[in-house]
N, C-alpha and C positions, 0 to 999 in steps of 0.2 A: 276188254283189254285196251288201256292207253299207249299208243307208242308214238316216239317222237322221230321222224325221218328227218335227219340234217341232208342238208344237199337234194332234199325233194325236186326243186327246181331245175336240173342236172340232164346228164343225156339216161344216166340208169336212174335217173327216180322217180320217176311218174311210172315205169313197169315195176318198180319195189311197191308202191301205191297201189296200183292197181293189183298185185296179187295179194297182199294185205285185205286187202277190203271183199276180195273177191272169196278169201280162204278161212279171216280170222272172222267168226261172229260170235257176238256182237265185237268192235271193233271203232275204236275211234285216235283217229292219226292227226298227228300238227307236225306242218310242214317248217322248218327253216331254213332259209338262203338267205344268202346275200346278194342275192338277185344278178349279178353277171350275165348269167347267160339267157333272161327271163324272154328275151327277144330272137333267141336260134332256134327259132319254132320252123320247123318242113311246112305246117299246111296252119296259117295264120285265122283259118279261122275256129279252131279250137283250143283252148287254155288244159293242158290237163291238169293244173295246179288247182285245180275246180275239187279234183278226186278226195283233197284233204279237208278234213273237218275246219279248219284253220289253218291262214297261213300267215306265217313272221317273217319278214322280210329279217335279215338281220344277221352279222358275222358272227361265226361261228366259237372264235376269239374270244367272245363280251357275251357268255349267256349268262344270264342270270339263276341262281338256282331254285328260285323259285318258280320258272320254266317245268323245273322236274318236277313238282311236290307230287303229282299224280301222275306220273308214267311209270308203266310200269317194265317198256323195253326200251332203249336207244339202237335207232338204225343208223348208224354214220358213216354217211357217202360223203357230204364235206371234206372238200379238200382240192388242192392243187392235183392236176388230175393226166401230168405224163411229163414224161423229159423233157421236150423243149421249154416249156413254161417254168421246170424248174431251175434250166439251165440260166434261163432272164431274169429270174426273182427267187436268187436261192435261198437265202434270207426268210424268205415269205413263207416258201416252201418247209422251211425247217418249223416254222413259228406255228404254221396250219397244221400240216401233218401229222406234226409231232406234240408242239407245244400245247396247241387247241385239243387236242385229243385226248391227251393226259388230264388237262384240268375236264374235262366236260366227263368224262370217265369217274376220276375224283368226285366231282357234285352229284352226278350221275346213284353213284355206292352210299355217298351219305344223306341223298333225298331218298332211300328206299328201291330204289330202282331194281331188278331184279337179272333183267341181262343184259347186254350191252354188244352188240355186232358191228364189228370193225371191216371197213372193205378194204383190203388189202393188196397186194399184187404177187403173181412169180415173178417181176422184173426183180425180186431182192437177190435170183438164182444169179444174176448176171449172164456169166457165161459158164458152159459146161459139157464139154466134151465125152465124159466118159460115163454116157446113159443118163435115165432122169432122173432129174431130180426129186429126193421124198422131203416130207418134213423133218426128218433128221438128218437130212443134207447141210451143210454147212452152207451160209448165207455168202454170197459174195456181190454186194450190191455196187453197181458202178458208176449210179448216177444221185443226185440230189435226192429228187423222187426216190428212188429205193432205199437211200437209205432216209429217210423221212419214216418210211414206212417201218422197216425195221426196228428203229428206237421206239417208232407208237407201239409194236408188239410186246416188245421189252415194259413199255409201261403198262400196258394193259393188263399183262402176265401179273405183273407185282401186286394187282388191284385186286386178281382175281378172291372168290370165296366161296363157299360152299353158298352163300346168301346172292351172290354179285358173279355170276357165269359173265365172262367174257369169249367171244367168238370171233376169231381174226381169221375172215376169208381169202387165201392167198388165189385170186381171182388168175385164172389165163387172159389173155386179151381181147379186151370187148370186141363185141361185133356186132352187127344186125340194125335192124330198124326200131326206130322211137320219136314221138310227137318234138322231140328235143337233138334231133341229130348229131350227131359228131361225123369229120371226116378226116381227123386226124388219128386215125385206126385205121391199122394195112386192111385189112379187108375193104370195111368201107368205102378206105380211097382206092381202091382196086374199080372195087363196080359205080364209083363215079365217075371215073375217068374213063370208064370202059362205055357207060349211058351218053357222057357229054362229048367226051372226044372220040370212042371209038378205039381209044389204044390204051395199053397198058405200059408205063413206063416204070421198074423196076432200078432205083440207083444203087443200091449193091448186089454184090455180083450170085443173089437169089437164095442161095446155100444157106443163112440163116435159120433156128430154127423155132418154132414159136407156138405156142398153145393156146388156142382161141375158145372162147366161149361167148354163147349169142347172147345175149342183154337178157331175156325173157327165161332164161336158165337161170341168171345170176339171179333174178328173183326169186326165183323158186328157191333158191338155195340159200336166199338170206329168211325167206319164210320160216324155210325148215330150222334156222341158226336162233330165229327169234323163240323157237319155242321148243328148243331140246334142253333137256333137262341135266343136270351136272354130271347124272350119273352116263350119261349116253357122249363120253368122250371126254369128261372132265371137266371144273370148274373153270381152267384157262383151254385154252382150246384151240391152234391155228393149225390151220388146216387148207392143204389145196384144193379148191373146186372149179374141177373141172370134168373133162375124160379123156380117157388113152385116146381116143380114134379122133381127137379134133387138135392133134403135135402134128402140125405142118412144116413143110420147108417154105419159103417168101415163095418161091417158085411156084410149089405149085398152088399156091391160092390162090397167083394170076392165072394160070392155066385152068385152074377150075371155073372161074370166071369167063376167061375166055372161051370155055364149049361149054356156059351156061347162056351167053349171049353172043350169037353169031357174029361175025365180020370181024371180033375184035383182034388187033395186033399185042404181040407183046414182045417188050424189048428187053432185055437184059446187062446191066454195065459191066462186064465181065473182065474190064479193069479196074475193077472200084478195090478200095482195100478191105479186106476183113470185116465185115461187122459184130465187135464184140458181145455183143448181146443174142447172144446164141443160145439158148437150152432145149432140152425136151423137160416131161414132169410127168410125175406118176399121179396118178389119181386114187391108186389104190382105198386110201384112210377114208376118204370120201366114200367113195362106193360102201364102204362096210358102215359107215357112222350111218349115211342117208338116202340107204336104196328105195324110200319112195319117191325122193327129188331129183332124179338124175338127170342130166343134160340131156335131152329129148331132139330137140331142134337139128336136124342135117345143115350140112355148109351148103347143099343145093337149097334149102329150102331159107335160108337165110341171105343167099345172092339173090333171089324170086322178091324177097321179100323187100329187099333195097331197092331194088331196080324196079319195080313198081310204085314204091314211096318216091321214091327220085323221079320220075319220068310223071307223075300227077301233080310233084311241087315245080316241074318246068323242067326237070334240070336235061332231058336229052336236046342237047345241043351243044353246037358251041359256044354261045354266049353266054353260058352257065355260069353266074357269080360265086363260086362256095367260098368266100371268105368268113360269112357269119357261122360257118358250121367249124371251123377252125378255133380250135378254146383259145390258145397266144394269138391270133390276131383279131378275137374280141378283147381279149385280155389290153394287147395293146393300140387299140383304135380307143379304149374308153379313157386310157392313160394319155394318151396323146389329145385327147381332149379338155383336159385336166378334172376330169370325175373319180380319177382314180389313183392314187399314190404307189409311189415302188414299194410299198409295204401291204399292197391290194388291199387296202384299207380306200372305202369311199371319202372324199373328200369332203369336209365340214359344209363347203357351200351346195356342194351334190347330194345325193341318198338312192338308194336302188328305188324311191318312188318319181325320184328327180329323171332317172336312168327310162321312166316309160315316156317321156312327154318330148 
C-alpha cells in the first residue's frame, strides 16, 4: 500500500507514521509539509521524518497531481491547526482548510486514489449545553478554524463514491506526548506549567467542557479510517473519535494533573466570563464502526507521559522557553522574519530548505 501523509511533519504525524508502518505491511509512506514546524522538535537529536519513505517539503496548496498517480490512500493532517492562528490569518485559514482540501481531494479521486482521511475537529460543536454532542448534532462552529473545517466536510461528502471512501475524523482535543510537541493544548499546557513553574493557572472560570484524546489514539484511528471499507460506515463518512470517559471539565484536567505531580498549585479565574466553547460529545458511532481501535491511553498515563518528555528536554524549571512549542508564535517569529507571508505561503527569496540554515 502507498499512502500519502500531508502534514507528516506536524505534532500528530510522525505517530500517524509510526502506526502506519508499524500496522500496514508491506507499506510505503511520502511525507508532505511545508516545513513550519520542522524545528519544534522536544529532543533535537532525533528527526522522526526519517519514518517516511520520502519526504516533500512543500505546501499543501500547490500539489501536483502527479504526486498521486500511485497512492493509494491520502492521510490529511495539513492545515492551519487551532483558533488563535486562525483568528491572525483568517484568510489563510479558509484557503488551507478548506480550499487545499477540496482541490487535493479532487486530484486525489481522479488519480485513482481510493480513500482519503480528513482530520477534523469537535470544535465545529461550538457550544452545547443540553448533552453531547452526535453526528447528527447540528454543527455550530464559532471560530475561523471550525468553520474551515466544516465546509472541507461539505466538500469531501460531495467527492465521496462507492470508488473514493472519504473519512472526516471529528477529532476531541489533542493531548499527549510527540517527537514534535505542541503546548498550545489545555492539557499539555497544564503539565508544563505544572513541570516548569509548579502552578497551574486556569484563565476561565474552569466550567468549560471538552473532549480529549491522546495523540497515539488519534493514530490508531486514522489507521483504522485508512483501511475500512465503504461498506463499514459508508462511502462519505464523519464521524467523532474519540470516548465517553475522556469529556472533561478545564477543572478538572488541572486537578488531575495536579495529584499526578505533587506540590502543584492551581488557580482558578472565577471572574472571567463565559467561555463559549463548551460541549461534551458522544462517541457512540465510533465505538460501533471501530471496536478494535479504541482510545486505550488513560489521562494518568498521558500526564506520566509529558512530564517525562518535558523534564528530559530541560523543561522542569523556570527558565523554561516554550515559545518554539506554540504553532502562532512559530507561525509568527517566521513572518516577522520575512520567511513567511500573511497568506503562510513561504516567501520567494526563503523555502522550508532556506527555514533549516
Amino acid at each position: 500500500m502507498n499512502v500519502l501523509v500531508t502534514g507528516n511533519m506536524g505534532y500528530l504525524g510522525p505517530l500517524v507514521v509510526r502506526q502506519l508502518r508499524k500496522t500496514l505491511q508491506p507499506v510505503r509512506i511520502l511525507g508532505l509539509d511545508a516545513g513550519y514546524f520542522e524545528e519544534c522538535l522536544l529532543d533535537v537529536r532525533h528527526l522522526p521524518d526519517e519514518a517516511a519513505d520520502e519526504q516533500i517539503l512543500g505546501d499543501v496548496r500547490e500539489v501536483s497531481p502527479d504526486l498521486l498517480a500511485s497512492v493509494d490512500s491520502v492521510v490529511h493532517l495539513a492545515g492551519v491547526s487551532n483558533d488563535p492562528i486562525g483568528n491572525a490569518f483568517g484568510d489563510a485559514t479558509m484557503a488551507v482548510n478548506y480550499g487545499a482540501t477540496a482541490a487535493l481531494a479532487g486530484k486525489a479521486r481522479s488519480a485513482g486514489v481510493r480513500s482519503f482521511v480528513f482530520a477534523s475537529s469537535c470544535s465545529v460543536y461550538g457550544f452545547a449545553e443540553d448533552g453531547a454532542r452526535s453526528e447528527s448534532s447540528a454543527v455550530n462552529p464559532l471560530t475561523a478554524y471550525a468553520r474551515s473545517k466544516v465546509a472541507a466536510e461539505r466538500a469531501l461528502e460531495a467527492l465521496a463514491s462507492e470508488a473514493f471512501t472519504t473519512t472526516c475524523l471529528r477529532f476531541a482535543t489533542a493531548c499527549g506526548i510527540s517527537p514534535r510537541l505542541r503546548l498550545d493544548l489545555v492539557l499539555n499546557d497544564f503539565v508544563a506549567s505544572a513541570v516548569s513553574k509548579g502552578e497551574i493557572r486556569i484563565l476561565s472560570d474552569g466550567s468549560p467542557w471538552r473532549p480529549l484524546i491522546n495523540v497515539a489514539d488519534m493514530a490508531r484511528a486514522i489507521e483504522w479510517a485508512v483501511c475500512r471499507p465503504a461498506s463499514n460506515g459508508g462511502a462519505s463518512l464523519v464521524v467523532n473519535a474519540g470516548s465517553a470517559e475522556w469529556n472533561y471539565q478545564v477543572r478538572d484536567l488541572a486537578r488531575a494533573v495536579a495529584d499526578a505531580i505533587p506540590g502543584v498549585r492551581v488557580s482558578i479565574n472565577k471572574d472571567a466570563q463565559p467561555d463559549k466553547r463548551s460541549y461534551k460529545v458522544s462517541f457512540e458511532l465510533f465505538r460501533g464502526l471501530a471496536p478494535g481501535h479504541q482510545p486505550h491511553v488513560s489521562l494518568r498515563q498521558a500526564i506520566s507521559e509529558l512530564k517525562s518528555g518535558l523534564e528530559q528536554a530541560g523543561a522542569a524549571g523556570p527558565d523554561f522557553e516554550a515559545a518554539r512549542f506554540v504553532r502562532l508564535n512559530t507561525l509568527t517569529r517566521l513572518q516577522n522574519q520575512g520567511r513567511l507571508g500573511p497568506d503562510l505561503k513561504w516567501r520567494s527569496l526563503f523555502s522550508p530548505e532556506g527555514a533549516k540554515s
